[in-house]
C-alpha positions as CSV (number, residue, x, y, z in Angstrom):
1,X,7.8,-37.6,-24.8
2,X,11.2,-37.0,-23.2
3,X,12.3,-34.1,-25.1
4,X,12.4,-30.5,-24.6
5,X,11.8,-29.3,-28.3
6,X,10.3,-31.5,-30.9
7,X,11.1,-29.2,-34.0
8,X,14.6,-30.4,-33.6
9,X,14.0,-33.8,-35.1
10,X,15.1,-32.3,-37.9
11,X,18.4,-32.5,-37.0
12,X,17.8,-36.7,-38.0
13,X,17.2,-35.0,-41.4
14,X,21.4,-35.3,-42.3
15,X,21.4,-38.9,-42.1
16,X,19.6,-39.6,-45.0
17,X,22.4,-38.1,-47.5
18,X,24.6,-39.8,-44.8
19,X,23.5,-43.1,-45.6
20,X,22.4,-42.0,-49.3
21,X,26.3,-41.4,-50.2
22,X,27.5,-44.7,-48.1
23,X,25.0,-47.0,-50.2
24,X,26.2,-45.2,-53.1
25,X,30.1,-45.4,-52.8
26,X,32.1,-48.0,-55.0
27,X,32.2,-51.4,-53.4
28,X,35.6,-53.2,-53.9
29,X,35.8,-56.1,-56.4
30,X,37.0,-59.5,-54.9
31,X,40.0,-60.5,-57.0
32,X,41.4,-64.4,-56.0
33,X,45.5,-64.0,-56.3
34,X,46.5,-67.5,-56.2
35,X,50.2,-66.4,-55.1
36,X,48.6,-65.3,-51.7
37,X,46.3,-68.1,-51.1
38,X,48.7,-71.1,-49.0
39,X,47.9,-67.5,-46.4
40,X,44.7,-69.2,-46.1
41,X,44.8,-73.0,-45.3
42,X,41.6,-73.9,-43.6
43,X,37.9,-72.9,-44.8
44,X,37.1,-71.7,-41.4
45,X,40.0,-69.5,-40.9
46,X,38.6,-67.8,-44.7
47,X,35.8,-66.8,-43.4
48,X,36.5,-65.5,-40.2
49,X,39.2,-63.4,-41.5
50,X,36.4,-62.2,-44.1
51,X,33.7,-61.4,-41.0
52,X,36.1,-59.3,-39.3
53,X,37.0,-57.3,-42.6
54,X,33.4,-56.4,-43.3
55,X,33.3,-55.6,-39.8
56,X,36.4,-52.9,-39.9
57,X,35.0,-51.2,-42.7
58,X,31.7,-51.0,-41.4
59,X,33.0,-49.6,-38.2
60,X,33.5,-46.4,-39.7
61,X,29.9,-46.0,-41.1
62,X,28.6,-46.7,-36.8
63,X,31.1,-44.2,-35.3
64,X,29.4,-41.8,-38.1
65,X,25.7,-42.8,-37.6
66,X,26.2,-42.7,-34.0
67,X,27.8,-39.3,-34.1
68,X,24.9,-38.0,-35.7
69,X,22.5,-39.5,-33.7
70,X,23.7,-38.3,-30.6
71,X,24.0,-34.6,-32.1
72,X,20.2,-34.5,-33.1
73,X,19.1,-36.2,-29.6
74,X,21.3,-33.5,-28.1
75,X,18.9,-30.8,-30.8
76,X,15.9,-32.1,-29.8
77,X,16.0,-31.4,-25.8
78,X,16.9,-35.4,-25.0
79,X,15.9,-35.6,-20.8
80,X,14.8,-37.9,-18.3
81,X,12.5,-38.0,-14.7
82,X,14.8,-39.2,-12.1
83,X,14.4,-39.7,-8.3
84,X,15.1,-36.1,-6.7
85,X,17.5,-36.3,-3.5
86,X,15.6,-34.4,-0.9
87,X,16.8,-31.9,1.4
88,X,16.3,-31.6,5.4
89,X,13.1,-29.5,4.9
90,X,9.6,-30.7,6.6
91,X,6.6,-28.3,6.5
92,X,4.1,-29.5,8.2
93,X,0.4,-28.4,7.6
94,X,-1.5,-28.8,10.3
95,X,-5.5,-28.0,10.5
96,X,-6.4,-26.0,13.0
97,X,-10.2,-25.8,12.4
98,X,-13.3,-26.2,14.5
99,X,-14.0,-29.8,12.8
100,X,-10.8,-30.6,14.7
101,X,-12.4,-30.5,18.1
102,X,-14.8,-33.8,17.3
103,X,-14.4,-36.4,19.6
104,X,-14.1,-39.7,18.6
105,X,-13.3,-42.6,21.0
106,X,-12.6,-40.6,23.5
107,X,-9.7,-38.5,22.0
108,X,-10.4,-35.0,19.3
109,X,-9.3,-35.1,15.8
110,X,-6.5,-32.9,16.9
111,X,-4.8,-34.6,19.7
112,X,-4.0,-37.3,17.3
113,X,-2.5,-35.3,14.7
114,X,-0.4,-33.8,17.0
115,X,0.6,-37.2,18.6
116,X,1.2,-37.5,14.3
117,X,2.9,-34.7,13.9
118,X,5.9,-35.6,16.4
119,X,6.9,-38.6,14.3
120,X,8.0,-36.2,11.0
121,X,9.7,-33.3,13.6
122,X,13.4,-33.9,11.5
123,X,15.9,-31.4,9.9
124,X,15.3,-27.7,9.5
125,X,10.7,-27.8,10.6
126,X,8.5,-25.0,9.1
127,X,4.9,-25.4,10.2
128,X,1.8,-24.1,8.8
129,X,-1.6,-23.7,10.6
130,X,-4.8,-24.3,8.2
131,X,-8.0,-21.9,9.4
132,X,-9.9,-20.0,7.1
133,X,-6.5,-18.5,6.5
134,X,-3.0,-20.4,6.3
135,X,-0.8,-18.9,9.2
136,X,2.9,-19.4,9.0
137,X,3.8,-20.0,12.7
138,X,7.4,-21.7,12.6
139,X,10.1,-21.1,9.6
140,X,13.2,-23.5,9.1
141,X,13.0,-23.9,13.1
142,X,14.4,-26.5,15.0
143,X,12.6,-29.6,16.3
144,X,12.3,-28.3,19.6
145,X,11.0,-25.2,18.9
146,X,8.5,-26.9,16.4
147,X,7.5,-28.9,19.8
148,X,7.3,-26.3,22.1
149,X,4.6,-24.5,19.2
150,X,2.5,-28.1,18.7
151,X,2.2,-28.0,22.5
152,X,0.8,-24.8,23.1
153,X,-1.6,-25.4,19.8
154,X,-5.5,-25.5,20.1
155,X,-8.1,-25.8,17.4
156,X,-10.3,-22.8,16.3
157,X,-13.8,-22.2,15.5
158,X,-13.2,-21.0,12.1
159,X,-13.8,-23.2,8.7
160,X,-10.8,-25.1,6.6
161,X,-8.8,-23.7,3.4
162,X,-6.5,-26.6,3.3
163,X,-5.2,-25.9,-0.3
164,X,-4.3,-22.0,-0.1
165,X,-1.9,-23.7,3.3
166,X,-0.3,-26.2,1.0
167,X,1.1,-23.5,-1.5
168,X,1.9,-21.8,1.3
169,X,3.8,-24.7,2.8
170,X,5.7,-24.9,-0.8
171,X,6.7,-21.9,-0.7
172,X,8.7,-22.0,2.9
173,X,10.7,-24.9,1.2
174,X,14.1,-24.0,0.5
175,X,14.9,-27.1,-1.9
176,X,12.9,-29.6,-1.8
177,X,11.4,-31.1,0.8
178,X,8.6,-32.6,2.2
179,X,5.2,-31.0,3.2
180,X,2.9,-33.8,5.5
181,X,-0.9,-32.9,6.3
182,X,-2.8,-33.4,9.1
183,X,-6.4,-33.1,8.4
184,X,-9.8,-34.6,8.5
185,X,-10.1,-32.9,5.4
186,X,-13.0,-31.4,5.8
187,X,-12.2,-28.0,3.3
188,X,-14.8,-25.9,3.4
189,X,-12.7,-22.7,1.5
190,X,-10.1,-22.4,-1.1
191,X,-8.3,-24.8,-3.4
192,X,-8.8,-28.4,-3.5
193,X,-6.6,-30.3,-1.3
194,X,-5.8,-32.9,-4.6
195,X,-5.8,-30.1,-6.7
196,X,-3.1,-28.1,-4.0
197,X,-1.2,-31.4,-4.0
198,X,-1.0,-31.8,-7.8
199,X,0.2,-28.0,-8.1
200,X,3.0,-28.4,-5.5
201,X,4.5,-32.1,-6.8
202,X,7.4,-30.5,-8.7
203,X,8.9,-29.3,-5.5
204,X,7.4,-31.5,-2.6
205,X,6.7,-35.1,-1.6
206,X,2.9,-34.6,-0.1
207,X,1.7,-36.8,2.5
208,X,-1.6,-36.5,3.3
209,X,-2.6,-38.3,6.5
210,X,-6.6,-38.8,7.3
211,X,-8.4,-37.9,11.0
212,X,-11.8,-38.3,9.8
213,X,-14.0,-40.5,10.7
214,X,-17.9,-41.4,11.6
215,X,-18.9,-38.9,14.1
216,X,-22.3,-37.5,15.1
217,X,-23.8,-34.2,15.0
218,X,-26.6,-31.7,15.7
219,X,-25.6,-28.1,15.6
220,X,-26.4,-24.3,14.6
221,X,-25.5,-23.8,11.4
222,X,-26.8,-20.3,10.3
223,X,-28.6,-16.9,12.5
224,X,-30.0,-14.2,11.6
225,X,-30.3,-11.2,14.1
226,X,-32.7,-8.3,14.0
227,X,-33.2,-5.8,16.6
228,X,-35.7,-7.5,18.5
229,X,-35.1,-11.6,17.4
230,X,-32.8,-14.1,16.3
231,X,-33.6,-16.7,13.9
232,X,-31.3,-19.4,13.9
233,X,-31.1,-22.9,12.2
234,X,-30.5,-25.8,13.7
235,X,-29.7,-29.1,11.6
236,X,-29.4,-33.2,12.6
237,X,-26.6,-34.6,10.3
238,X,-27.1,-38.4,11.8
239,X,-29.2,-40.7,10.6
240,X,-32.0,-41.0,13.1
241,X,-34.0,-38.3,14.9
242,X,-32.9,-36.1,17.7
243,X,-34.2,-34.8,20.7
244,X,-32.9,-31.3,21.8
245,X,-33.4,-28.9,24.6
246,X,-32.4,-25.1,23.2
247,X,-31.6,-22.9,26.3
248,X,-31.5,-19.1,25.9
249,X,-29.2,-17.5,28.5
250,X,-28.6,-13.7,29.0
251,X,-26.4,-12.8,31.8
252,X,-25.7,-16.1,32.6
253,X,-29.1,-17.2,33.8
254,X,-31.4,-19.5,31.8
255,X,-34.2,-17.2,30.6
256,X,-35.8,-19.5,28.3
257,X,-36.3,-23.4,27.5
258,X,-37.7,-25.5,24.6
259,X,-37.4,-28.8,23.9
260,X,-37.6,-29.9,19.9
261,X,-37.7,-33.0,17.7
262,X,-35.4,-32.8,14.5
263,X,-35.9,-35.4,12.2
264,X,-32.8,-37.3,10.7
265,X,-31.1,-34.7,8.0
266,X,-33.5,-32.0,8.6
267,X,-33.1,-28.3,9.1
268,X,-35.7,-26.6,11.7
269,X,-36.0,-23.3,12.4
270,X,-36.1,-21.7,15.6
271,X,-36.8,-18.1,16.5
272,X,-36.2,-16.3,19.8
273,X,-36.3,-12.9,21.1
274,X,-33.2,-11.1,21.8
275,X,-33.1,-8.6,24.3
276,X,-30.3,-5.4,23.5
277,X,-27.1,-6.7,25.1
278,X,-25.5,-10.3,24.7
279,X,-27.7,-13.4,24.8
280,X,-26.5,-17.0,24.3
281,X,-28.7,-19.9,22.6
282,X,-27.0,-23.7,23.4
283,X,-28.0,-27.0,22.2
284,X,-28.3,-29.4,25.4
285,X,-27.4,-32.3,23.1
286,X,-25.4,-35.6,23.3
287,X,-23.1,-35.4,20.1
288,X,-19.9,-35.5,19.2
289,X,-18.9,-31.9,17.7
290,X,-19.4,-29.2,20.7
291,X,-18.2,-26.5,19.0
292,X,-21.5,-25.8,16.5
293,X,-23.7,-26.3,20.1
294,X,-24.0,-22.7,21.2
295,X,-24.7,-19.5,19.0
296,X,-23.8,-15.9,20.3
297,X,-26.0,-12.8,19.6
298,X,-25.1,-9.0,20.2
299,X,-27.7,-6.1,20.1
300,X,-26.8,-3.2,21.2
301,X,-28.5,-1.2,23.7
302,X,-30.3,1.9,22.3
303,X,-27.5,4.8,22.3
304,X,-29.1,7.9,23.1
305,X,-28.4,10.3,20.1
306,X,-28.5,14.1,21.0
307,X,-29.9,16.0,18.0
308,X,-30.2,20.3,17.8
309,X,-33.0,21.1,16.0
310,X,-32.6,24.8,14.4
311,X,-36.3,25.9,13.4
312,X,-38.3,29.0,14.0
313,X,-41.2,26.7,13.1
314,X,-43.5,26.6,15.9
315,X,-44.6,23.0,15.1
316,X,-43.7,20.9,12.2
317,X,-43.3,17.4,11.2
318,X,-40.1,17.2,11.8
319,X,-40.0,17.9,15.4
320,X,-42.7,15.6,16.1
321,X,-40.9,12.7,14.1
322,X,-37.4,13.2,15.6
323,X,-39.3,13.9,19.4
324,X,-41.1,10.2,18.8
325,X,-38.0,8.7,18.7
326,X,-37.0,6.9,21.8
327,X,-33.2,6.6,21.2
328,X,-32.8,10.7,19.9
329,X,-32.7,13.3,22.9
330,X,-33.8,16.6,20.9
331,X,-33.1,20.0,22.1
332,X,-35.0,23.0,19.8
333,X,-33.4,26.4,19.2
334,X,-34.6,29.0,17.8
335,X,-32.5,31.8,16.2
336,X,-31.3,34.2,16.6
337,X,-30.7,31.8,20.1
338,X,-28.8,29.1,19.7
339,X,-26.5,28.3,22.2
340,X,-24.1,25.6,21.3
341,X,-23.1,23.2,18.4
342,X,-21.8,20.2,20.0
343,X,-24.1,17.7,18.9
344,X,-24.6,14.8,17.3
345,X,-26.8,15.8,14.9
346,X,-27.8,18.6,13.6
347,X,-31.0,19.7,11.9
348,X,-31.8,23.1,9.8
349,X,-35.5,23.4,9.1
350,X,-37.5,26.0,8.6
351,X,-35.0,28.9,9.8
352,X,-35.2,32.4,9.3
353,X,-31.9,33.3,7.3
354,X,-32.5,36.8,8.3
355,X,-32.0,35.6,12.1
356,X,-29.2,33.2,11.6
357,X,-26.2,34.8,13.1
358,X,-23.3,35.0,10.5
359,X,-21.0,32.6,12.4
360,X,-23.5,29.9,13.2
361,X,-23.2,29.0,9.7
362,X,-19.3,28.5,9.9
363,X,-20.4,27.0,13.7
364,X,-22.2,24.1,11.7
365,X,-19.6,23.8,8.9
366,X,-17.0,22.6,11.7
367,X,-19.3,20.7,13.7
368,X,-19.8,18.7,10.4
369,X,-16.1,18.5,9.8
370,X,-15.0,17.3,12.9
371,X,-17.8,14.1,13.1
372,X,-21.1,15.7,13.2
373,X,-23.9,14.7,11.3
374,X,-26.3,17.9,9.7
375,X,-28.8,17.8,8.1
376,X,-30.6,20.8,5.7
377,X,-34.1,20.7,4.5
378,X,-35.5,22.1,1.7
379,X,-36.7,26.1,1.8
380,X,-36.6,28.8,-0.8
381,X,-34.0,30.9,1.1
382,X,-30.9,28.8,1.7
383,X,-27.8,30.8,-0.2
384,X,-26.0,31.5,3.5
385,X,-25.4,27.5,3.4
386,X,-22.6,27.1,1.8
387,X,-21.3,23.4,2.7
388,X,-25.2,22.6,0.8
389,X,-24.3,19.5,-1.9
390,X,-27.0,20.9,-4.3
391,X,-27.2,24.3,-6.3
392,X,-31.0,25.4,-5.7
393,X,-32.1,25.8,-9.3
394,X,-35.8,26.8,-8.6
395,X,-39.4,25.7,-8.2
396,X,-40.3,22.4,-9.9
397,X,-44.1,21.4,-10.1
398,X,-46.7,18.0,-9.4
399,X,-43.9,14.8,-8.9
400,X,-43.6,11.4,-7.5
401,X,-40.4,11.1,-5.4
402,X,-38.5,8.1,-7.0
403,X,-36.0,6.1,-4.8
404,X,-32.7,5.8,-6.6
405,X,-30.6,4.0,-3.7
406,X,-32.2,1.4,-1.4
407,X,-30.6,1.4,1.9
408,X,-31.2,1.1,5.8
409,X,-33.2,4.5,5.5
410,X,-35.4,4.1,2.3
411,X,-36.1,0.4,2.3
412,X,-39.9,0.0,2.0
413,X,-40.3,3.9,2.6
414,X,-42.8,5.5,0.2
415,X,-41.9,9.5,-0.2
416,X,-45.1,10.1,-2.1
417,X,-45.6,12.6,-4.5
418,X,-45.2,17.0,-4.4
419,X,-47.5,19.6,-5.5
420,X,-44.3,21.7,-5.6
421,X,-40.9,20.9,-5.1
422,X,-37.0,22.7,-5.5
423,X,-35.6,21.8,-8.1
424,X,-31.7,21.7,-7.8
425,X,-28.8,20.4,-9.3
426,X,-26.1,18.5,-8.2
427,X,-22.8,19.5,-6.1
428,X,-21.0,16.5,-4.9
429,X,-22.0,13.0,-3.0
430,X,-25.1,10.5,-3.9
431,X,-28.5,11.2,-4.8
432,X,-30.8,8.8,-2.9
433,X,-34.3,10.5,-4.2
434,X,-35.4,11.8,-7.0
435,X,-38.3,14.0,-8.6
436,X,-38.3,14.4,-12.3
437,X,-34.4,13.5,-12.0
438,X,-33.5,16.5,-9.9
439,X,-31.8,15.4,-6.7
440,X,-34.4,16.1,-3.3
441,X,-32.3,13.4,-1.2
442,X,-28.5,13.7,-0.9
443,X,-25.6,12.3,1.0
444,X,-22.2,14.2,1.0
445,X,-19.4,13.9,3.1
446,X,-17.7,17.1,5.1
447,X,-14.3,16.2,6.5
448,X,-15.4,13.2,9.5
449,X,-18.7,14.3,9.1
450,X,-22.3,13.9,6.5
451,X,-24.3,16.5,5.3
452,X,-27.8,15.2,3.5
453,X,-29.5,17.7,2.3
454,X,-33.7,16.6,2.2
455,X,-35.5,18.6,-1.1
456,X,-39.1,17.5,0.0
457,X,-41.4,20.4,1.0
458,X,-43.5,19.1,3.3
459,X,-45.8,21.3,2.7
460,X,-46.8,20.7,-0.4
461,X,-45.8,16.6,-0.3
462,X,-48.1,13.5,1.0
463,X,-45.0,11.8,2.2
464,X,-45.5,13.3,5.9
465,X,-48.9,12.3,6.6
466,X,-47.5,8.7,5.6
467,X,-46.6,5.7,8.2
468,X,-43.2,6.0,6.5
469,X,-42.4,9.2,7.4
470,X,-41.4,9.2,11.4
471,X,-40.0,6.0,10.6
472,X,-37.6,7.8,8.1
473,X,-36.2,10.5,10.2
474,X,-35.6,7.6,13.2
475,X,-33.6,5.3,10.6
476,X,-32.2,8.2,8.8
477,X,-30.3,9.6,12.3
478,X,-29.5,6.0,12.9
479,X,-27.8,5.5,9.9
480,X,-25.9,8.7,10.8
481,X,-24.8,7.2,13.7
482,X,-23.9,4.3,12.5
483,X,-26.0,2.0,14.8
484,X,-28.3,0.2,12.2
485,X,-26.3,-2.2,10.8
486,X,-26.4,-5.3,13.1
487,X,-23.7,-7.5,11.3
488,X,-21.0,-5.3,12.7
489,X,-22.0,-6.6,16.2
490,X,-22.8,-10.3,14.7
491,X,-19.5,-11.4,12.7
492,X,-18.2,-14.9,10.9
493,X,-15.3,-16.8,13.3
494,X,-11.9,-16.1,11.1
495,X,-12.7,-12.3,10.2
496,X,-10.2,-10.2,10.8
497,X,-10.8,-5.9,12.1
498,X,-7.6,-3.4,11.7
499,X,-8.3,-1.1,14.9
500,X,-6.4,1.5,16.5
501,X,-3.9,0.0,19.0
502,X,-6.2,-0.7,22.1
503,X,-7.1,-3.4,24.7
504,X,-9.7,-6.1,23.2
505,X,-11.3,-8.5,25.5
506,X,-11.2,-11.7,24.2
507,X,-12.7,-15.2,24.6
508,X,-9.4,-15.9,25.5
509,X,-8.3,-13.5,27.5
510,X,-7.0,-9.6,27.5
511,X,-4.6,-8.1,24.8
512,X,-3.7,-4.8,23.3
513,X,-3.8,-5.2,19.6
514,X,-4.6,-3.2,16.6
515,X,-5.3,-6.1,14.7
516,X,-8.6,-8.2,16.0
517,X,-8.7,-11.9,15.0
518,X,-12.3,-13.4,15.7
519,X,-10.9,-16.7,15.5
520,X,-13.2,-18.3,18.6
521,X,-16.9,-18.2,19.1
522,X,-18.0,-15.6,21.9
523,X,-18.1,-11.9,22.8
524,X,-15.7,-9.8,22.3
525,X,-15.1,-6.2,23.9
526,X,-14.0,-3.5,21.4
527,X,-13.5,-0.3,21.7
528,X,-17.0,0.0,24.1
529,X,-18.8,-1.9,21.6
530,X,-19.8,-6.0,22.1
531,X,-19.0,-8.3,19.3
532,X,-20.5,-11.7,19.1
533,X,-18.4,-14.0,16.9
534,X,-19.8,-17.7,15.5
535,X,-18.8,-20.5,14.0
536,X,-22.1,-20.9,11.4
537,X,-20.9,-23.4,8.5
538,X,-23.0,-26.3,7.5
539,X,-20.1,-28.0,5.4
540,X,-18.0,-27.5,9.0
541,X,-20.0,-29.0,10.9
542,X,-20.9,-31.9,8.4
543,X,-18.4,-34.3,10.6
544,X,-20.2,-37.7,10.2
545,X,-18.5,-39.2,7.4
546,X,-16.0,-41.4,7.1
547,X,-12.5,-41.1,6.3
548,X,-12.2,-38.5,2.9
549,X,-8.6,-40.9,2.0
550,X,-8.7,-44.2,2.8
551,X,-5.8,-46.6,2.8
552,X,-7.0,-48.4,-0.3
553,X,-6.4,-44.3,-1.9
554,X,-2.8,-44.7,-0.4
555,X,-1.0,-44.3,-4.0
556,X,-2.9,-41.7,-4.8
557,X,-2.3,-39.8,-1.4
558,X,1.6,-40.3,-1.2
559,X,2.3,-39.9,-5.1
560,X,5.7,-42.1,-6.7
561,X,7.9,-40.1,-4.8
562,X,9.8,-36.5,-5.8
563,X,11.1,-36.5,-9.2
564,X,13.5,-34.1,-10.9
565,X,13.5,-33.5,-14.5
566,X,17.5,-34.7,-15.5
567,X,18.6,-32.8,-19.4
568,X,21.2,-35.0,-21.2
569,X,22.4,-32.4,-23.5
570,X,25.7,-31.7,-22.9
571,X,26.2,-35.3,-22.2
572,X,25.4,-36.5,-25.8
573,X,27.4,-33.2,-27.4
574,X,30.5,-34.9,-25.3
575,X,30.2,-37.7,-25.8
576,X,29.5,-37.0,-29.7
577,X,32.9,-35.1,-29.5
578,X,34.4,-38.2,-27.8
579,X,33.5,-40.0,-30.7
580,X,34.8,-37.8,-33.6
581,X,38.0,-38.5,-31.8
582,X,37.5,-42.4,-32.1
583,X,36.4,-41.9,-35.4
584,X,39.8,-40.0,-36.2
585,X,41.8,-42.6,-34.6
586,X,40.3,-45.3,-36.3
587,X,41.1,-43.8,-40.0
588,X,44.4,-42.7,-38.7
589,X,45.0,-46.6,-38.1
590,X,43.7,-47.8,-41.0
591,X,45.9,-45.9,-43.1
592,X,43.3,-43.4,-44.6
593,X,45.2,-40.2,-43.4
């Protein structure tokens, strides 16, 4: 209903006594005074003359119900929806996304929304570019300058949010305006495109204009990298079967070939073996979406970690775990020699406090604080450590080691069960293992650096004659060094790093940046480190159907047009007052004042 506030229908309540009291009110008695009838000769003339007096003295009774009408409409919030006068103001959305790049007849998606896109360049021209994140690239610019940006423009290899750019666009308008989208619509993020529209009405016309269409498509849609393989999965979206060749190319040779039968709509697996460095798997396919056809993997090579080892252990089990690592270079001191600190991590295990020097303790301290990694193990004489996360408590007796936090290190590691272990109580940072609830396995942080402090005596523990335990101490150093995890190498196109300010190689080129935008698939050179970037989204590469809004959905696309809500309050009060004054005219004239 047109009205602002309903409870003032009430206001209707006065003209009930209104009309109560004029029902009510003597009525004149017709008198026939024969002196003044030869005033009236004719019939006719006799009743006209009595029409128009009913008519005059009901004339008072509208002015009055009308001013009182017009008084409780004004009450109750009386309004309208009217056609809004729009302003100069054109956003245009455009999608910028890797289902763009499908070819179809011969010309991409994109190239005909940007032969679209000149037709609405008009007034003040804000433009909005739709990847996984809406980017404002032009603000109330001109039409050239909205030109010279559409020319330079290329699609991405990142997925859609379509709806989070169409708020966006409403909120560059400056008025209201008019926000036109180019899109196959393909969203694969975000809000609804309809239900973006629907939010946005109040302020914008929306024009949504369609570059879908039947396309076909066989493409990677999802990898998963380990340090030795790469399983990736490879899907046909048409509607018959496929016959593809997968190439796997490393240093821009061909190292390896298979040819494979997908049937129509099915998902095959495919596994290869990844070499450390950057390797590139590509679909040797006739389709029409290229940019899902080639998958980029990043291992890195094995960095050499150099590790101290402070003992005066002649042998124990863990020198010969951390010597069995290939990727950890392990120099042994024994104190009261130990000749530097500058390493990357450090290990004290089975010392001799008594030989420990009193500055190698502070030596270790600022290694740790300046990036280092140390670790302490567990021993009955450790009060010179002062940086230790753990108070030493005392001796604790037969255990099972319990795993509280499962991570690259403990992850299908069994630590077995003590005769005897140290019982100790908490400090600061995160217990990994437990025996009987006292910490034996703790990470803490020391300024840049990591301190874990290991409570297990080997001695009297099963946990190092185990198959876990050299693998342990090699994923445990690792993790240290921050080298395990391989999705820091393997990232989702769109994801954006905040670096220092340094020089990035690109797929696209060179630039100094402290602000990393994967936005196309490839390798990327950071900071001495190779990033492979990929596309990876079933629902973006989905490109076969037809148009999402066809013509026959044209209402529904362009809406009725922007509407403004028009209030008619001050309108009736005036003319309400307007009519008082009539209405004191009138009785004025009619002799009653």
């Amino acid at each position: 209903m047109p009205f602002e506030r309903l409870l003032g229908a009430l206001a209707f309540a006065s003209l009930v006594p209104f009309i109560i009291l004029y029902l009510r009110r003597p009525r004149p008695s017709d008198q026939t005074i024969p002196s003044l009838m030869f005033f009236v000769s004719e019939r006719g003339s006799t009743r006209f003359h009595s029409f128009l007096r009913h008519l005059l003295r009901n004339l008072l009774f509208l002015l009055q119900l009308l001013i009182l009408s017009m008084l409780a409409f004004s009450v109750m919030g009386f309004f309208l929806e009217v056609p809004a006068h729009k302003s100069g103001n054109v956003v245009i959305v455009l999608d910028v996304s890797a289902s763009m790049q499908t070819v179809q007849d011969g010309v991409s998606r994109f190239d005909r929304a940007l032969d679209k896109a000149d037709e609405f360049l008009r007034g003040r021209v804000s433009i909005v570019f739709a990847s996984n994140v809406p980017r404002v690239v032009l603000e109330g610019g001109s039409p050239d300058a909205a030109r010279k940006i559409l020319a330079a423009a290329e699609p991405l290899d990142t997925t859609t949010n379509l709806g989070d750019a169409i708020l966006v666009a409403r909120d560059l308008l400056s008025g209201k305006g008019e926000i036109v989208v180019l899109s196959d619509f393909i969203a694969t993020e975000g809000l609804d495109p309809l239900v973006a529209k629907r939010a946005v009405s109040k302020d914008a016309v929306v024009a949504f204009h369609d570059f879908g269409g039947h396309a076909s498509n066989v493409g990677i849609v999802s990898m998963d990298v380990s340090k030795s393989s790469a399983q990736l999965a490879v899907k046909n979206f048409n509607d018959a079967p496929e016959k593809v060749v997968i190439q796997t190319i490393s240093n821009g040779a061909v190292q390896d070939e298979a040819a494979i039968e997908i049937p129509a709509g099915s998902l095959e697996d495919f596994t290869l073996e990844a070499s450390p460095g950057m390797t590139e798997v590509k679909l040797v396919v006739d389709d029409d979406f290229a940019a899902d056809n080639s998958a980029f993997v990043s291992i890195p090579r094995a960095a050499q970690t150099a590790a101290l080892l402070i003992t005066n252990a002649e042998d124990s089990n863990v020198e010969a775990a951390l010597k069995a690592a290939p990727d950890i270079t392990l120099t042994v001191a024994r104190p009261p020699v130990v000749r530097s600190f500058d390493y990357d991590v450090i290990v004290l295990h089975e010392f001799s406090s008594e030989l420990m020097l009193p500055g190698y303790y502070r030596e270790v301290e600022r290694a740790a604080s300046n990036g280092s990694s140390v670790i302490v193990t567990a021993q009955q004489d450790l009060k010179g450590v002062g940086f230790l996360p753990v108070e030493i408590l005392g001796v604790g007796n037969v255990s099972r080691n319990v795993v509280n936090i499962t991570n690259y290190f403990t992850d299908g590691i069994d630590f077995g069960v003590n005769e005897m272990f140290l019982a100790s109580k908490l400090k600061s940072g995160s217990v990994v293992v437990t025996a009987q609830d006292y910490p034996v396995l703790v990470l803490s942080q020391l300024g840049s650096g990591t301190v874990v402090y290991y409570g297990i005596l080997d001695k009297y523990s099963s946990f190092k004659s185990s198959p876990g335990y050299p693998q342990f101490w090699s994923r445990l150093v690792r993790f240290l060094q921050k080298t395990e995890d391989l999705g820091s190498f393997n990232v989702p196109a769109g994801r954006i790093d905040v670096v220092p300010k340094q020089e990035v190689s690109t797929p696209a080129g060179k630039l100094k940046t402290d602000r990393i935008l994967y936005d196309r698939a490839g390798f990327y050179s950071v900071g001495g480190r190779t990033v492979a970037a990929n596309l990876l989204s079933v629902r973006e590469s989905d490109v076969r159907s037809e148009a999402v809004f066809s013509p026959e959905k044209a209402p529904l696309l362009e809406g009725a047009g922007l509407r403004e809500t028009r209030s008619f309050d001050v309108l009736l009060a005036v003319l309400a007052a307007v009519l008082i004054g009539l209405e004191l005219l009138y009785i004025k004239f009619r002799g009653d004042l």
